[in-house]
C-alpha positions in Angstrom: 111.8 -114.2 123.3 114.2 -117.0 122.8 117.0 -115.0 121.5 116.5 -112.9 124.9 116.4 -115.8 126.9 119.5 -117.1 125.4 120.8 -114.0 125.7 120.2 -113.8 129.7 121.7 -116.9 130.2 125.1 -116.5 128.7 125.1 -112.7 130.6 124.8 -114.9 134.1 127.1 -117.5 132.8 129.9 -114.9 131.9 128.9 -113.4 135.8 129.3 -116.9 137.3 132.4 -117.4 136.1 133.6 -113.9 136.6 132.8 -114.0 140.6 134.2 -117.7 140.4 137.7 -116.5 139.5 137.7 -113.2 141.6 136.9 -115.6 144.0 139.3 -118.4 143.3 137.2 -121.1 142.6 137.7 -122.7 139.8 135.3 -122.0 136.8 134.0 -125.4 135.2 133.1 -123.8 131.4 131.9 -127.0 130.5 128.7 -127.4 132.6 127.1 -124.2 131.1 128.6 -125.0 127.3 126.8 -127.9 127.7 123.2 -126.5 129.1 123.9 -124.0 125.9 123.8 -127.1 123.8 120.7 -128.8 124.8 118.4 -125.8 124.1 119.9 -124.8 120.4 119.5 -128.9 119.6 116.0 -128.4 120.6 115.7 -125.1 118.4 116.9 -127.1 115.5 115.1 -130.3 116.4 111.6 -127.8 116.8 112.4 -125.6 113.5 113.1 -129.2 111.1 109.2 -129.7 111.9 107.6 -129.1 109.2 103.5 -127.6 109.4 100.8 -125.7 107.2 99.3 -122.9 107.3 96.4 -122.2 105.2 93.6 -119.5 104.0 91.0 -118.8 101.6 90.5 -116.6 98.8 87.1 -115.4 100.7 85.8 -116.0 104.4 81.9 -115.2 103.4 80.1 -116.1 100.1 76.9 -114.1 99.5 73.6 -116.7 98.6 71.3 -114.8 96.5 68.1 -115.1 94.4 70.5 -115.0 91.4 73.2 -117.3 93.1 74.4 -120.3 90.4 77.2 -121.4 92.3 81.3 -119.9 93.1 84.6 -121.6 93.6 86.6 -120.6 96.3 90.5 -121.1 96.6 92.2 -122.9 99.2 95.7 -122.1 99.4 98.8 -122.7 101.8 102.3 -123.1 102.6 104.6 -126.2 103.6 107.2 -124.3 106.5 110.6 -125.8 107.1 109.5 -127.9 103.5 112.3 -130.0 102.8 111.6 -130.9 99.1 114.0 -129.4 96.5 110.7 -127.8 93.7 107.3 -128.1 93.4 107.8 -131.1 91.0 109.8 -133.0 93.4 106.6 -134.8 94.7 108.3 -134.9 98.3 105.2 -133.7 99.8 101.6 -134.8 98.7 98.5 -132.2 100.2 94.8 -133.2 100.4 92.2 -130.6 100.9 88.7 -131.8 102.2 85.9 -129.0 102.3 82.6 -130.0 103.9 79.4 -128.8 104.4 77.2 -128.4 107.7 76.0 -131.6 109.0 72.3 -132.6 108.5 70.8 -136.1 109.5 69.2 -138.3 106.7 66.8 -140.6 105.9 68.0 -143.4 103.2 65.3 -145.6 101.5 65.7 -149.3 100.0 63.1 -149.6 97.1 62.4 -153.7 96.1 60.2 -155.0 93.3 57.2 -155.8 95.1 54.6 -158.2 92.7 55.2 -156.2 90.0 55.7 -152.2 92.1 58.6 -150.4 93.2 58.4 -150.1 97.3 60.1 -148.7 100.2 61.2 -151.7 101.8 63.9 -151.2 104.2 65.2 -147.4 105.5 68.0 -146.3 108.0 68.1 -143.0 109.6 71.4 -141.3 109.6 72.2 -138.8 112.4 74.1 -136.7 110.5 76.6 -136.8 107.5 77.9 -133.9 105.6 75.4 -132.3 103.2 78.5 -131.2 100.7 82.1 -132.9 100.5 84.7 -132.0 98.1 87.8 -133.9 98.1 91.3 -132.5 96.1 94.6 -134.1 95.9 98.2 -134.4 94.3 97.2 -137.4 93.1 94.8 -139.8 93.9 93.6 -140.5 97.9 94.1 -144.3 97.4 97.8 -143.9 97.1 98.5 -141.2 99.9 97.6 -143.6 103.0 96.4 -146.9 104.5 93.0 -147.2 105.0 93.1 -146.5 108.6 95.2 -143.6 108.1 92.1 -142.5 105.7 89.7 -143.4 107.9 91.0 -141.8 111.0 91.2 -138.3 109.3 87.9 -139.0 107.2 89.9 -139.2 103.9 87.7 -139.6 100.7 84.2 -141.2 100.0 84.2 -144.4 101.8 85.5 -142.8 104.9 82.9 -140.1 105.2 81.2 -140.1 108.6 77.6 -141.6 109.2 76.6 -142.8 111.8 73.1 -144.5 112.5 70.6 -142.5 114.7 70.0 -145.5 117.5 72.1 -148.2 118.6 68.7 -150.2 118.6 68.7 -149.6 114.8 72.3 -150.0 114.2 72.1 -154.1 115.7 69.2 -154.4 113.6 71.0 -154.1 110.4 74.1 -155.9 109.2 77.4 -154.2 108.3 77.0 -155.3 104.6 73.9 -153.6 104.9 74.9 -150.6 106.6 77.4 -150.4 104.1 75.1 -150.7 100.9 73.1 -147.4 102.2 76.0 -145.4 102.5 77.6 -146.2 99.3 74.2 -146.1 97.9 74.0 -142.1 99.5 77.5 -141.2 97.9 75.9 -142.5 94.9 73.3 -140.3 95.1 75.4 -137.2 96.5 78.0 -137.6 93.7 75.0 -137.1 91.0 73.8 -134.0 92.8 76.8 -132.9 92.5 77.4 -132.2 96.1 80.3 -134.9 96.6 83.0 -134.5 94.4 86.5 -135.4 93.7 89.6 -133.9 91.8 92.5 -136.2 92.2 95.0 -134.3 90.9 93.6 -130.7 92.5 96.3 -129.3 94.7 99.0 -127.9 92.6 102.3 -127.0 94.3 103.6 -123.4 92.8 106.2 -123.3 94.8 108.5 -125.3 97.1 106.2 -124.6 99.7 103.4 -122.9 98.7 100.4 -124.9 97.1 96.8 -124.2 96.1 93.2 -125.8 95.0 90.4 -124.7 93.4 87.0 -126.1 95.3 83.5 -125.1 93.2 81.1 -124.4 95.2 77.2 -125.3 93.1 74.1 -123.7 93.2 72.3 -126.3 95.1 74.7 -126.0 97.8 73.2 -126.2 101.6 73.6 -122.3 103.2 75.6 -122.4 106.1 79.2 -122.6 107.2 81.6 -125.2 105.4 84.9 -126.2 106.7 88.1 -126.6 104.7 90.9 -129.6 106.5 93.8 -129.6 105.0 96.5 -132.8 106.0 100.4 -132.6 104.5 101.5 -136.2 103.9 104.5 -138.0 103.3 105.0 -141.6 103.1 102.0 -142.2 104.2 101.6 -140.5 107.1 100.1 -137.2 108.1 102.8 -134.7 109.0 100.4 -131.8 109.7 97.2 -130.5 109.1 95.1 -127.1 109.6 91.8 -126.2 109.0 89.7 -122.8 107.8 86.3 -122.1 106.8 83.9 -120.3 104.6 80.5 -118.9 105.4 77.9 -119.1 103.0 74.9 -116.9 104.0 71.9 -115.3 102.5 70.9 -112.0 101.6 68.8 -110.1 99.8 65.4 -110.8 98.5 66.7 -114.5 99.4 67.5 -113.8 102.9 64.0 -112.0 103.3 61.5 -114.6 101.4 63.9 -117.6 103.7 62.9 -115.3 107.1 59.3 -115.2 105.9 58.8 -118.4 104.9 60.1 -119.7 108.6 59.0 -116.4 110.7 55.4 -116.7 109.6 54.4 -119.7 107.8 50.7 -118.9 107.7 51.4 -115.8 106.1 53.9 -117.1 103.9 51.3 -119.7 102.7 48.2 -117.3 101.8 50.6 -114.8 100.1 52.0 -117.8 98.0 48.6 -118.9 97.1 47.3 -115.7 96.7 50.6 -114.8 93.9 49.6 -117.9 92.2 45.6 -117.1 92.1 46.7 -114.1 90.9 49.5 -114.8 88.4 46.2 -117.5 86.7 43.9 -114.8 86.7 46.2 -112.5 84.3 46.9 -115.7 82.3 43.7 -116.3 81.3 42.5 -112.4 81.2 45.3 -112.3 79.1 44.8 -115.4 76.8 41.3 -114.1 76.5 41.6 -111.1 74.8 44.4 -112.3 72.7 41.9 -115.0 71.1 39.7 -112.2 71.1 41.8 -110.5 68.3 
């Protein structure tokens, strides 16, 4: 379209100045080189940007009775990239994949005479129940913290925000602060927040990729892949994909019992397990028989 329009332009320029010098005026050539200027210094000025694209290796992940857990591939390239080879480090990359958002409750436990209580809790509205973080190198060395926390770049920029304002000025920050470090703590030995540092590998001069593993305990639902290109510190571009994880099978059916019909769900549970005791000892008995 912009070669077209270019192309119309210069077709009523030529005409312009044709019927000027049929007509004796004098043509002025100048004027319309220099509207033909502006829009090509634009062109260049628009096509020097550069931006990502990205994708993954696979839009749905199937959840199963027998599911232990994938990896997925997040992958992308650097347009108009300006850096000379993939080991140039011109550009750094940072992937962020994150699961659906769930509200928590966090618990403080205190010695208590001698017992282990519940002594303080805060009620998060929501947080993200998986966050993997990958990198050319480290986070701490791609931004300022504002920069970080602005684009929700690595652990201690994660979002959580307190369920009530009533709650929130009933707490201090250093507080506040404890229970979230305190639920990254936790997370991270789940294994549901993790961290590569060196992760994103360039292959190319623009084209770059990362490995995110995906583990069995992982919430079912859809997670979200950001991706930010940085240089000196600031964020040039970033784009964003996703993944759905979903259940099926015998999964997806026991899941749609257990939540259709509850009642149900509970007498045939109890009723397997009655069962499955029964046989146990019927068995047992006639092996002690022999």
């Amino acid at each position: 379209m912009r070669q077209l329009h270019n192309a119309m332009r210069a077709a009523l320029a030529a005409a312009a100045v044709m019927f000027a010098a049929t007509s004796g005026a004098p043509a002025q050539p100048a004027r319309g080189a220099a509207a033909e200027a502006a829009p090509k210094e634009d062109a260049v000025a628009v096509a020097g940007k550069e931006r990502i694209e990205v994708d993954v290796s696979s839009r749905s992940v199937a959840v199963t009775s027998s599911f232990n857990g994938t990896e997925i591939i997040v992958f992308g390239t650097v347009e108009n990239s300006q850096q000379a080879s993939a080991e140039s480090g011109f550009y750094d990359v940072v992937v962020i994949v994150e699961g659906t958002l769930s509200p928590i409750v966090a618990r403080k436990k205190s010695n208590v005479g001698g017992l282990w209580v519940n002594t303080s809790s805060i009620r998060f509205a929501s947080l993200p129940t998986y966050y993997a973080i990958a990198s050319t190198r480290p986070v701490d060395e791609l931004a300022e913290p504002d920069v970080r926390d602005a684009h929700a770049i690595g652990f201690s920029h994660v979002p959580m925000n307190i369920a009530s304002k009533a709650l929130a000025s009933g707490i201090s920050a250093e507080e506040a602060q404890n229970f979230r470090d305190a639920i990254v703590r936790l997370k991270r030995k789940e294994g549901l927040y993790v961290s590569s540092d060196y992760g994103v590998a360039f292959i190319g001069r623009s084209l770059f990729r990362a490995t995110i593993e995906l583990p069995a305990n992982v919430p079912v639902g859809p997670v979200k892949a950001r991706v930010y290109l940085i240089r000196n510190g600031a964020v040039l571009s970033e784009a964003t994909t996703s993944v759905s994880l979903s259940r099926q099978g015998f999964e997806l059916l026991m899941y749609n019992f257990a939540h259709r019909q509850p009642l149900l769900y509970g007498l045939f549970c109890v009723s397997l397990a009655v069962g499955a005791g029964l046989l146990a000892s019927t068995l047992f008995r006639k092996a002690g028989a022999h």
